[in-house]
N, C-alpha and C positions, 0 to 999 in steps of 0.2 A: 748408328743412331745420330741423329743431329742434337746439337747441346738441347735443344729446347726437348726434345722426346725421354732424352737422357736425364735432365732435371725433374719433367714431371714423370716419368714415371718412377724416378726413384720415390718422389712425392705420396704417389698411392702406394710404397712399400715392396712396389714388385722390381726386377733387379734387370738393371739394364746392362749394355754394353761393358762399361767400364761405371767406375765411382766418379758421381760428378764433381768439380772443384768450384768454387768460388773464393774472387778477391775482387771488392768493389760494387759487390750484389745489394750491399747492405748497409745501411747508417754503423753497425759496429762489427764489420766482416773487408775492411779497406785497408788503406796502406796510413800513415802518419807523410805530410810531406818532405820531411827532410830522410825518410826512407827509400821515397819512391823519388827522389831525386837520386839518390845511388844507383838507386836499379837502373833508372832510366841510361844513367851517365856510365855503367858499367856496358848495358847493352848497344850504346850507342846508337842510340833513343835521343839526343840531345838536344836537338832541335824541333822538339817538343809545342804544340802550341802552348798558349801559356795557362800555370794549372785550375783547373778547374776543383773549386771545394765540393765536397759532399756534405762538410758542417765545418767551417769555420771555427767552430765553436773546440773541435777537437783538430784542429788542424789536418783533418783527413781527407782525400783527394778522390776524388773520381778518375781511374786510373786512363792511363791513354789507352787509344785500340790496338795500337799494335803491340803493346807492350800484354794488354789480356789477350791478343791473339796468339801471342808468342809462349805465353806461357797454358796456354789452352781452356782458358777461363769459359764455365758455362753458362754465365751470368750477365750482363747488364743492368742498371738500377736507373727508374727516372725518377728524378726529386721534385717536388714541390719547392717550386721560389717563392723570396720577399713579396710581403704582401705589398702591396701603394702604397695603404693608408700609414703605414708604422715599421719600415721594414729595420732588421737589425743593422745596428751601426757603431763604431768604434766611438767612445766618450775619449774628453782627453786622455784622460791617466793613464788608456791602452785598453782598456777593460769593453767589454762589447754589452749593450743593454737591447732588447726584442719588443716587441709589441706588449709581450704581457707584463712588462715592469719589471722583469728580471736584472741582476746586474751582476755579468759575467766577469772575474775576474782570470787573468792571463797566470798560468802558473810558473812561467820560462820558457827560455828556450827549447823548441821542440815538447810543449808539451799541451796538455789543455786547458781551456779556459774552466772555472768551478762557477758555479751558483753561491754567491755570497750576500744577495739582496735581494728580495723582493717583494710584491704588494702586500702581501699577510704576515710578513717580519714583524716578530714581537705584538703580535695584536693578540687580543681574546678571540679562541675559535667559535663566532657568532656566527650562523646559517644567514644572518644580512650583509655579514661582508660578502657573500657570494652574489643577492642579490643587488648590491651597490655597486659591485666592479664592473668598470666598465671595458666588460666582454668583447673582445677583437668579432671582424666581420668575417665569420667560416667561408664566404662567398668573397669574398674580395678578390677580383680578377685578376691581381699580380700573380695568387698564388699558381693558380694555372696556365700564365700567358705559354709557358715554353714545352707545359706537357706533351702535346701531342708530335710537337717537331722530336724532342729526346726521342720518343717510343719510336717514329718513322724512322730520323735515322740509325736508329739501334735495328731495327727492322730491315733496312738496305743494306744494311754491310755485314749484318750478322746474322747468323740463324740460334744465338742463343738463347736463353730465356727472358725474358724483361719482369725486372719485380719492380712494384711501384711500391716507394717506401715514403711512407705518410706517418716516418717520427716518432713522437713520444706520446705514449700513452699514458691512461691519467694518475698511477701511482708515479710514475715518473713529475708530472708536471706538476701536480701538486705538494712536491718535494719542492722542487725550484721553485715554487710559490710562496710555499709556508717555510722552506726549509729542512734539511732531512729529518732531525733530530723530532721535531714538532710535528711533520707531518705522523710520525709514529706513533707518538706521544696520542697526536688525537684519535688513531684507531681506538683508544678505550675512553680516553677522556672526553673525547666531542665528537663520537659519534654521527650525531646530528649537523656538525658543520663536514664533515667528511662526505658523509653520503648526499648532505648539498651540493658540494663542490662534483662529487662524482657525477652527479645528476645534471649538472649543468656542465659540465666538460664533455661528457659524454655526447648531448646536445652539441654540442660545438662541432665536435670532433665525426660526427656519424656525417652531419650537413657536409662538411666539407669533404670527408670522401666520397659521399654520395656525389657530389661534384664533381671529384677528380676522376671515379670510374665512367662518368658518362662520358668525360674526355677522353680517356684512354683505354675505356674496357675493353675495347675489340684489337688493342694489339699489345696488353699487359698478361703475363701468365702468371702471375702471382701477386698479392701484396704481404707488406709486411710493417709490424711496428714495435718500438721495446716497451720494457714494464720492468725493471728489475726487481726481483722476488727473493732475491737470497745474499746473502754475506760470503764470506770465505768460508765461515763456519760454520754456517745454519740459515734457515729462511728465518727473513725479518720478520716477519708476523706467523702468529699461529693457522695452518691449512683451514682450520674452521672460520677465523675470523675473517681471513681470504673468500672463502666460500660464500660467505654473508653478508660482506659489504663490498666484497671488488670484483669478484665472478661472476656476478649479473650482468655488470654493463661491457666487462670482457665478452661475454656471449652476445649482448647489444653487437657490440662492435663487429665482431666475428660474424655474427647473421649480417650487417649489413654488406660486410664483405662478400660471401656466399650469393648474395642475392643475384651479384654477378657474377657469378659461377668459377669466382674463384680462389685456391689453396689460400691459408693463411700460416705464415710464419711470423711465431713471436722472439725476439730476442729479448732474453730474460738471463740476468749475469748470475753467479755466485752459486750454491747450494740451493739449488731447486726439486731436487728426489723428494721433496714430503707433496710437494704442489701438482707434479705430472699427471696424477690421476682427474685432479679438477681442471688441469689447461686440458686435459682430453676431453674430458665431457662438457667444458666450455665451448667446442668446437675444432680448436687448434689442430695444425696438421701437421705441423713441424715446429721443432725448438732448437734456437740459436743463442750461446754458442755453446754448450755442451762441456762448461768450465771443468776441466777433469782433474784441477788442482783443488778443488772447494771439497769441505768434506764431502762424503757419501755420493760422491757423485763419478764413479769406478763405471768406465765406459762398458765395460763386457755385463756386469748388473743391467745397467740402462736397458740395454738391449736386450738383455734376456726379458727381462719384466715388464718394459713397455713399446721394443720393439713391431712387435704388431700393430700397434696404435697407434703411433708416430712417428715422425719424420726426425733424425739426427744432423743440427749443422753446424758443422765447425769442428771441434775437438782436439787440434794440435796445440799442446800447451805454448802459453807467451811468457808465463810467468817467470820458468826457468829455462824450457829448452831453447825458443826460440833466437831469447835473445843472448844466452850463455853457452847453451851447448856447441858443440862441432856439428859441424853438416853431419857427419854420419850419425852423430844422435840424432840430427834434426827427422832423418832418415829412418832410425830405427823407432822415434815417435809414432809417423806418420803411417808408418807398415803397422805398429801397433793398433794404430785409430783404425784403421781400415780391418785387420782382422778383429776387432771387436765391434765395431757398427757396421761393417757391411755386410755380413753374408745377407743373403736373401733381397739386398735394396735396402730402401731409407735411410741411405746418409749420404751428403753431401758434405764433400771437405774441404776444412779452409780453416783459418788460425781462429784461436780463442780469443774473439775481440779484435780488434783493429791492431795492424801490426806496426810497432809502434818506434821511435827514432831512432833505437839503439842495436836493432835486430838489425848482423850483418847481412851485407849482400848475400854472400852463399849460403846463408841458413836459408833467406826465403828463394833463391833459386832450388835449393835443394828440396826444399819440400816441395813442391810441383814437381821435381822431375824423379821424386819419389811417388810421388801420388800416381803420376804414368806410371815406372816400371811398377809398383806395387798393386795397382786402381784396379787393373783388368779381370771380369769377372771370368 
């Protein structure tokens, strides 16, 4: 199979050649850059052109080709860039602020910026702040100036699959707006400014990918966007209340995907087993990254119970193996992951989350060249 046949048919669940791999497919399925400057520098990759971000914001890179050649990657991702009118940019202090008023602060070295300001900080959740804010332009022709050249040349040189990843979806954004703590807080409390914001994000958010598939519909095979739905310990809000205020415009978005006939992958972090049955009937075709350190969330379960219905991406733990174990644990992970989400198809493997500064070289050499000897169906 070529990666692109390879990827979607794992997609519909039926089982291809080998288990696909991804690293770099995805706003949170990449390398951290002072990781993938090891790799590169071990491989003798070094003269590198110079790195390209996938989000700045988490210091994560768009990996080079030969180095996802080398490691057999079935992926490719094209990103949406800086709008003209407002694009992100570093303030003195070091801290980076975006179009939407956000203001990013740097954690240290090697590590990622947080959401520590922004427009609805400290305000009373009124349904007018939503319509006072002055809403970015979904059309603003920065965002797309470079789509269609990424997709082409991911297209010339590769036969793998192209996801087009269109970011953060609106439990995420509304977090970085209001703040985590608060954005929760108003799932019961203000309702009514919630489902505003959803209502007008949504709007945002549909216009502009409506946009970007007509740019690159006809050589993108998937898209994808996050939402995180769970903790380490438990989903952050109750499945019903998910159901009722955020699973509508999830299916908004999802249908507008579909429209152009294609897969959606959502990356959603933390303990998400209470949520699966609603991202299914939301539309969803696959879930990333399949955190198998959060509670309840036992990959050989997954599979049993919602493997028929969706897609599995990711699953080799970061939290301990990755960055602590020996290659041969990294190894005997990765053999794990695959005998519990592969038989039959639907899963795609690749690390839990963005791999991140601390994770040796040979651990992530090793999981790739576990995934080949282990992968083969």
């Amino acid at each position: 199979m070529t990666h692109r046949e390879r990827v979607l048919t794992t997609l519909k669940r039926e089982q291809p050649d080998r288990v696909p791999v991804d690293l770099g497919g995805t706003l949170a399925s990449t390398i951290n850059i002072h990781a993938y400057q090891r790799v590169m520098a071990r491989l003798g990759f070094g003269e590198a052109p110079p790195v390209a971000y996938l989000s700045r914001r988490s210091n994560s890179v768009l990996p080079d080709e030969r180095l996802l050649s080398y490691l057999g990657v079935d992926c490719r991702a094209v990103i949406l860039d800086n709008p003209d009118a407002n694009p992100e940019r570093e303030l003195p202090d070091g801290s980076l602020t975006d179009e939407w008023g956000i203001i990013w602060k740097h954690l240290g070295v090697g590590q990622h910026f947080i959401n520590y300001d922004g427009p609805f900080y400290g305000l009373e959740p009124d349904p007018d702040l939503v319509k006072k804010f002055a809403w970015p332009d979904p059309l603003d022709p920065g965002r797309f100036r470079t789509l269609r050249s990424q997709a082409q040349t991911h297209r010339a040189r590769t036969d793998a699959a192209i996801i087009l990843v269109l970011g953060a979806g609106l439990v995420h954004q509304i977090q970085f707006m209001r703040g985590y703590a608060a954005s929760l807080e108003d799932l019961i409390l203000a309702p009514d400014f919630t489902q505003a914001f959803m209502e007008r994000y949504a709007d945002f958010w549909v216009r502009m990918t409506e946009r970007a598939l007509q740019e690159v519909g006809d050589l993108v095979d998937l898209a994808m966007f996050g939402d995180d739905l769970g903790t380490q310990g438990g989903p952050v809000m109750n499945p019903s209340l998910y159901h009722r205020l955020i699973q509508p415009y999830h299916g908004r978005m999802v249908h507008t995907i579909k429209r152009f006939n294609k897969p959606v992958l959502l990356h959603s972090c933390g303990s998400i087993t209470a949520f699966i049955p609603n991202l299914i009937e939301a539309g969803f075709d696959a879930l990333h990254p399949v955190q198998v350190s959060a509670k309840d969330m036992d990959s050989a379960k997954l599979k049993r119970e919602f493997g028929r219905d969706i897609t599995f991406w990711g699953g080799v733990d970061t939290q301990r193996v990755l960055p602590l174990g020996t290659p041969q644990e990294v190894k005997a992970e990765v053999r794990r992951r695959i005998a519990d989400l592969g038989p039959g198809g639907g899963y795609v493997l690749g690390a839990v989350h963005n791999i991140q500064a601390e994770v040796p070289v040979d651990n992530i050499l090793a999981m790739f060249e576990a995934a080949r000897e282990f992968g083969r169906y």
